[in-house]
C-alpha positions as CSV (number, residue, x, y, z in Angstrom):
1,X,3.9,6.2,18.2
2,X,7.6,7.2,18.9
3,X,8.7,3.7,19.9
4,X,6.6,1.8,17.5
5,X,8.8,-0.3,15.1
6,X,6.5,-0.2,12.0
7,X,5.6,3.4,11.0
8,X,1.7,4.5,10.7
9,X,2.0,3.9,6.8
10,X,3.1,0.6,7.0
11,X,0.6,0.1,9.6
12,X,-2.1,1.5,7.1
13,X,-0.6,-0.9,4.5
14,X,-1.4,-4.1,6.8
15,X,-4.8,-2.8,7.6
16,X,-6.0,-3.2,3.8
17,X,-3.8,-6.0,3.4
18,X,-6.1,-7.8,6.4
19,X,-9.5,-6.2,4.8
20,X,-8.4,-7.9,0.9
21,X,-7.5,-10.9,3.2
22,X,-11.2,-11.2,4.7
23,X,-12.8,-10.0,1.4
24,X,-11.1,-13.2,-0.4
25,X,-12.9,-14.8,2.5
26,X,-16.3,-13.4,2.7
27,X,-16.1,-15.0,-1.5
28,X,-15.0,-18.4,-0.3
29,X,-18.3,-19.2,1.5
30,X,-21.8,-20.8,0.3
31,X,-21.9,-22.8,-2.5
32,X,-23.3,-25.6,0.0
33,X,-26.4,-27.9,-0.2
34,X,-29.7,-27.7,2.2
35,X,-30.3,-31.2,0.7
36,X,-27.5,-33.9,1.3
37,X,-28.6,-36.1,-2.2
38,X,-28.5,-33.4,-3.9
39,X,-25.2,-31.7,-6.0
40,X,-24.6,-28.0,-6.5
41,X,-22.4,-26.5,-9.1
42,X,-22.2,-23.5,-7.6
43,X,-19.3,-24.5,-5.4
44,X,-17.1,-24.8,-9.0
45,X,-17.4,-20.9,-10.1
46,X,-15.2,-18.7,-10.8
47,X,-14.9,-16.2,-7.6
48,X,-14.8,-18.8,-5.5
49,X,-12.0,-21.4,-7.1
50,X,-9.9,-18.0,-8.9
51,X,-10.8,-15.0,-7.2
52,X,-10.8,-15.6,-4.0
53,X,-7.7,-17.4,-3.5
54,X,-5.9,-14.7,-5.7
55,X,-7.3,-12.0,-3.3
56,X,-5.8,-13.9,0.4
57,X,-2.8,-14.6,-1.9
58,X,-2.7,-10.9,-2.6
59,X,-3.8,-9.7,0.5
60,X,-1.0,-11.5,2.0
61,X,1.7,-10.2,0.1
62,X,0.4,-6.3,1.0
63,X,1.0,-7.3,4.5
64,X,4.6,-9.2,3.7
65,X,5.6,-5.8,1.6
66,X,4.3,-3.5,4.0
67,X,6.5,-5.2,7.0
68,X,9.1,-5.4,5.3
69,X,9.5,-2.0,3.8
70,X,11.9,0.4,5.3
71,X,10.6,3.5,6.5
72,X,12.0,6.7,4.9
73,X,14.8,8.3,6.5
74,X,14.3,11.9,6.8
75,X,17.4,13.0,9.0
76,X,20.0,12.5,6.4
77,X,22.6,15.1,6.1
78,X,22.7,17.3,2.9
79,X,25.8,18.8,1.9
């Protein structure tokens, strides 16, 4: 892991911002029709039109934050 540019926290930090991503997923499906003629309501709810997207929105900022974070530099200098 020496030469690895992200260090293992940040890497932690992108695999829950992933597993929120999917989860915001997993809610987005069903809601479909066996029966072409006939409407289902269920595709209006609320986890799939709010919570959903609000969890791949959220899951995508963990993994934007997490790259972008600068790991702590423990070599300084104290004087």
């Amino acid at each position: 892991m020496a030469n690895f540019s992200l260090p293992p926290k940040n890497v932690r930090f992108i695999i829950i911002g992933l597993a929120v991503m999917v989860a915001g997923y997993i809610l987005m499906i069903g809601g479909g029709s066996s029966d072409p003629q006939v409407f289902n309501y269920d595709m209006f709810d609320f986890r799939r039109l709010v919570l959903s997207p609000l969890l791949v929105i959220l899951g995508i900022v963990i993994i934007i934050v997490s790259i972008m974070k600068r790991p702590e530099d423990k070599t300084e200098d104290k004087e």
